[in-house]
C-alpha positions in Angstrom: 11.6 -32.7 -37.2 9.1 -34.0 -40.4 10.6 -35.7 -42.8 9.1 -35.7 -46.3 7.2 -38.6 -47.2 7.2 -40.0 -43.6 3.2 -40.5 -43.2 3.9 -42.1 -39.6 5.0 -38.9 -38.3 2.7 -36.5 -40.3 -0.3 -38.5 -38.6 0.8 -37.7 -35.3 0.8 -34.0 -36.1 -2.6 -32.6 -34.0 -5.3 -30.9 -36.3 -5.9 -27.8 -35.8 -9.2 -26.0 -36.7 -9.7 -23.3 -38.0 -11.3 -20.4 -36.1 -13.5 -18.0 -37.5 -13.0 -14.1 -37.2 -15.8 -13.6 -35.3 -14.2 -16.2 -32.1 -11.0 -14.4 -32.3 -12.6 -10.6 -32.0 -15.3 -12.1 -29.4 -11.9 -13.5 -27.2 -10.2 -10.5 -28.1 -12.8 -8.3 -26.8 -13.5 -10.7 -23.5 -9.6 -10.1 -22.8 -9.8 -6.7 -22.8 -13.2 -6.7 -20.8 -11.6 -8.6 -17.9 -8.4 -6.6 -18.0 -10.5 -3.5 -17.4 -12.6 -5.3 -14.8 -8.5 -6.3 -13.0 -8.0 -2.6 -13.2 -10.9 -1.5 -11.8 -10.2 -4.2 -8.8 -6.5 -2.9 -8.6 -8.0 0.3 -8.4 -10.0 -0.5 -5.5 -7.5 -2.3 -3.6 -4.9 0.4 -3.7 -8.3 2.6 -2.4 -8.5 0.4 0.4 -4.9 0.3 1.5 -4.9 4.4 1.5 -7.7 4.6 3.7 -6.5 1.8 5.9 -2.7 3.4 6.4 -4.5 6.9 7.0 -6.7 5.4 9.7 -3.5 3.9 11.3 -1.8 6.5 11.0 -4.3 8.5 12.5 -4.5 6.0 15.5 -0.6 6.7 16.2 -0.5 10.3 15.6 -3.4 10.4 18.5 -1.6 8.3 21.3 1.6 10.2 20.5 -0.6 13.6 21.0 -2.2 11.8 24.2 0.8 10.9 25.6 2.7 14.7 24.8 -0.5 16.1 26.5 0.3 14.0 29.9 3.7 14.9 29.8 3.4 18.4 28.7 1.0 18.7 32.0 2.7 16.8 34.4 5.7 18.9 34.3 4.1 22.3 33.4 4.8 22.8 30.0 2.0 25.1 28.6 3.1 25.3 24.5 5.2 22.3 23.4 6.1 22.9 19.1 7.5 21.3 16.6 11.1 21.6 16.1 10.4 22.1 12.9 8.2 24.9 13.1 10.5 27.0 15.5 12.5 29.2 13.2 14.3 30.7 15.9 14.9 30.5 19.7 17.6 32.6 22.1 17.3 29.9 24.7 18.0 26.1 24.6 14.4 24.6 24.6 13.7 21.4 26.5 13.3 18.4 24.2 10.6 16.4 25.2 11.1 13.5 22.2 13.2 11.0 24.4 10.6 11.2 27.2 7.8 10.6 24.9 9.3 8.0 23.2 10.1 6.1 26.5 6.8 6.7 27.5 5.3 4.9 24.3 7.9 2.3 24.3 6.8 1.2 27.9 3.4 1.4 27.1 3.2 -0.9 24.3 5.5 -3.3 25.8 2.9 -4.8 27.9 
């Protein structure tokens, strides 16, 4: 704290210079320029990371469908659904999930 009439302390103080209008709007206006320009990046990345988890995605949907297709063949099958597009059935369906899932847990096991 600065005491009145204490010059030792007062001349430690750091000057401080005045800045004009014209600095403060030309920073002003740089912040907002490269907070637009973080955006824009952000922007791009999240771009990036959407197309990358489709393509994976994609990648994993097709072996699952490869490896249905082998199965569905090897023992016959000649329609395999979606348990969630079968609104009704009479008969108890064979469920082909635990095979497939074996199937692709062996295979990337290796």
């Amino acid at each position: 704290m600065i005491k009145r009439g204490s010059s030792k302390e007062i001349d430690t103080l750091p000057v401080v210079s005045p800045v004009s209008t014209a600095t403060v709007v030309s920073l002003e206006e740089e912040i907002i320029w490269k907070k637009e320009e973080l955006d824009d990046m952000v922007k791009e990345g999240e771009k990036e990371i959407l197309k990358k988890e489709k393509e994976i995605k994609y990648q994993i949907l097709g072996k699952i469908y490869d490896v249905i297709r082998e199965i569905a063949k090897k023992e016959g099958y000649t329609v395999v659904l979606d348990k969630s597009n079968v609104l009704y059935s009479e008969k108890s369906a064979d469920d082909l999930t635990e095979k497939v899932i074996k199937k692709l847990n062996k295979e990337y096991k290796k």
